[in-house]
Rosetta silent file (secondary structure, phi, psi, omega in degrees, C-alpha in Angstrom):
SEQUENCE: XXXXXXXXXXXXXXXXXXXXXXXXXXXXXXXXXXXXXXXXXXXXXXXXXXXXXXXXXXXXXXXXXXXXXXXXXXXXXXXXX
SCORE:     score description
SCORE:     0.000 S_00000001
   1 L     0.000  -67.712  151.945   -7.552    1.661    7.913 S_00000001
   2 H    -8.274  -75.517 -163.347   -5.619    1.614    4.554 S_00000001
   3 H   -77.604  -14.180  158.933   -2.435    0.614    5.847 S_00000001
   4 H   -28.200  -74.322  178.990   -4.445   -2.258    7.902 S_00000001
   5 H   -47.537  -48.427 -177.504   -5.966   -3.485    4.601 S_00000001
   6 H   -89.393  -49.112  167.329   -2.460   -3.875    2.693 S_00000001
   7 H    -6.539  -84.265  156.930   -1.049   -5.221    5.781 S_00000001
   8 H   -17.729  -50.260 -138.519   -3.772   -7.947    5.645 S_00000001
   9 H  -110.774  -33.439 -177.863   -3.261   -8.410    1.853 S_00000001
  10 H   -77.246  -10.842 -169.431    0.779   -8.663    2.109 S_00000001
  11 H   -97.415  -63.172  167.282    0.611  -11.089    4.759 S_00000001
  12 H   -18.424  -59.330 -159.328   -2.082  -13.648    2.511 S_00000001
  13 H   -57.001  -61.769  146.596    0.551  -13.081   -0.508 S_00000001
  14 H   -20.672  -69.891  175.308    3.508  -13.744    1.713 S_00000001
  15 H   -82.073   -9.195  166.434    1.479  -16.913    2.735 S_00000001
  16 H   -59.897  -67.367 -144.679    0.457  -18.256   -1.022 S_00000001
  17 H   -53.870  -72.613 -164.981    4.437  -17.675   -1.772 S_00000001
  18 H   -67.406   19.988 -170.258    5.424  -19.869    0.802 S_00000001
  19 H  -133.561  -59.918  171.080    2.883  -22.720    0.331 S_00000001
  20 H   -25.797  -70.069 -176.360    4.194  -22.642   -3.372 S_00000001
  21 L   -66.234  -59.507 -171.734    7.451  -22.861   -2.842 S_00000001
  22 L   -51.055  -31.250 -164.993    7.171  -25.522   -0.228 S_00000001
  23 L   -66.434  -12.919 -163.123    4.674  -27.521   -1.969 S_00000001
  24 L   137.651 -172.077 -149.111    6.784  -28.734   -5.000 S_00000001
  25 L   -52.742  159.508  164.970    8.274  -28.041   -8.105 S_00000001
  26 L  -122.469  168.848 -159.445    8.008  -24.041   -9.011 S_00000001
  27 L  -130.446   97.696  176.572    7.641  -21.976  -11.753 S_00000001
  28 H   -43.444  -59.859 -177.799   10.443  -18.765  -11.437 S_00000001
  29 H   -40.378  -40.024 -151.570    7.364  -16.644  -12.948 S_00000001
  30 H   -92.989  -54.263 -176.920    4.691  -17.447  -10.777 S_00000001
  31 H   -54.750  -79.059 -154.080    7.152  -17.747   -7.620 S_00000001
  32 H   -77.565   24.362 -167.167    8.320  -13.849   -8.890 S_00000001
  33 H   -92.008  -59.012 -165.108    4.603  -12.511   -9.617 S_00000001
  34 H   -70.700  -33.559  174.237    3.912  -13.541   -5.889 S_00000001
  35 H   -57.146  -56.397 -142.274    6.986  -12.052   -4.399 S_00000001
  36 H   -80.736  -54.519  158.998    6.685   -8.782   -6.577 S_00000001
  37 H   -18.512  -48.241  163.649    2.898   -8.933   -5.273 S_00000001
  38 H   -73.615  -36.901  167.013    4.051   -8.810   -2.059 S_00000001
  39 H   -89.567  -21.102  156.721    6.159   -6.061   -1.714 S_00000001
  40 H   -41.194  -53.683 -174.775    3.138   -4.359   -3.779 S_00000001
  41 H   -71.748  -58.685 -173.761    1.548   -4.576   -0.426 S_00000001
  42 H   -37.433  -57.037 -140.616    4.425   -4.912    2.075 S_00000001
  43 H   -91.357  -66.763  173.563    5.754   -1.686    0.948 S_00000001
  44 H   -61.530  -20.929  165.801    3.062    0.848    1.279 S_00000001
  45 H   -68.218  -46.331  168.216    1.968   -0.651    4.229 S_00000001
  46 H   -82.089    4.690  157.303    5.105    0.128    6.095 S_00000001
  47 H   -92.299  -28.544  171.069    5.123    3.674    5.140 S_00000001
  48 H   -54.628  -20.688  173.928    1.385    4.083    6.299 S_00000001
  49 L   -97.650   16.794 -173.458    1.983    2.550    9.392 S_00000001
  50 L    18.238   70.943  178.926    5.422    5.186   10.045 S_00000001
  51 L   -84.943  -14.587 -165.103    7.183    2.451   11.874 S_00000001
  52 L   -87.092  -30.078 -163.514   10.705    4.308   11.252 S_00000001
  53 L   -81.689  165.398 -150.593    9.311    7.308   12.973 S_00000001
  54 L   -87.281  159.138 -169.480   11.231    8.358   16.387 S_00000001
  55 L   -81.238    3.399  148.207    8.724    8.470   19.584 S_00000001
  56 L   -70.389  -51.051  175.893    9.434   12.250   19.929 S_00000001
  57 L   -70.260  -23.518  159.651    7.978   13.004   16.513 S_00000001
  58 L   -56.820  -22.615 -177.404    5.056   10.430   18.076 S_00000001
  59 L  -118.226   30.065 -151.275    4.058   12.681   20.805 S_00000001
  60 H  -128.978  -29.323  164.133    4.769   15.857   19.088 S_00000001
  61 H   -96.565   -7.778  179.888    1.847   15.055   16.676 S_00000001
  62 H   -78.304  -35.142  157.895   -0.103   13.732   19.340 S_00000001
  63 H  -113.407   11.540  151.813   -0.245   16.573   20.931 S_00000001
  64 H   -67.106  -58.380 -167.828   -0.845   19.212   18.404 S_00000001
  65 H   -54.829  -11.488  167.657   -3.891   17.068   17.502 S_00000001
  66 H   -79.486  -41.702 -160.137   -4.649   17.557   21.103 S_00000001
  67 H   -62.910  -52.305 -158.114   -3.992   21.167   21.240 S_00000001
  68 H   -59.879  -39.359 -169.711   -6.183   21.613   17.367 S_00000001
  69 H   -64.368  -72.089 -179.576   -9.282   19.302   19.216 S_00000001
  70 H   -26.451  -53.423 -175.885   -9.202   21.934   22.248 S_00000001
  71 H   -73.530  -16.442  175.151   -9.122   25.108   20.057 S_00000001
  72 H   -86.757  -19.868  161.378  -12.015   23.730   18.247 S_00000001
  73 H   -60.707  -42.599  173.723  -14.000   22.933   21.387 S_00000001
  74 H   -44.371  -57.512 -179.758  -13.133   26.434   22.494 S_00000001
  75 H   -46.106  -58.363 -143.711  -14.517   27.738   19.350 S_00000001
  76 H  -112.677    7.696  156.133  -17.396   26.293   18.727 S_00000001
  77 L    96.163    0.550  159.641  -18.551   26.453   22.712 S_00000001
  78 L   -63.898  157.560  175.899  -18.248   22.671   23.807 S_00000001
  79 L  -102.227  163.497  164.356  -17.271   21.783   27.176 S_00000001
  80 L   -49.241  138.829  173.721  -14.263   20.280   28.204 S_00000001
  81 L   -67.066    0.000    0.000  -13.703   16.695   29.048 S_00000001
């Protein structure tokens, strides 16, 4: 949800910056407040979203979170899907 939301918010910054800069003269401050803005977002977004991680470490949490859902169904006396 998180990394959605700065996703969202780095891509808006990322389009002010480039509707500045195209539009006419700039201002180095302003141009690096929006860049530096941007990688505010940009940056946390791509570790929340693990895009670097390998598709082995992808199913390897997928299914302990399978296995931990099961033992808790066991447990507490639900049936299986």
């Amino acid at each position: 949800m998180f990394s959605l939301m700065f996703a969202v918010i780095a891509l808006a910054m990322l389009v002010m910056l480039v509707i500045y800069v195209v539009s006419g003269p700039i201002d180095p401050v302003i141009t690096a407040a929006l860049l530096v803005s941007f990688l505010a977002c940009a940056l946390p977004a791509l570790y929340l979203l693990k895009p670097f991680e390998s598709r082995e470490a992808f199913l390897r949490r997928k299914e302990r979170r399978r296995q931990q859902r099961l033992r808790r169904r066991e447990a507490s006396g639900e049936p299986e899907d």
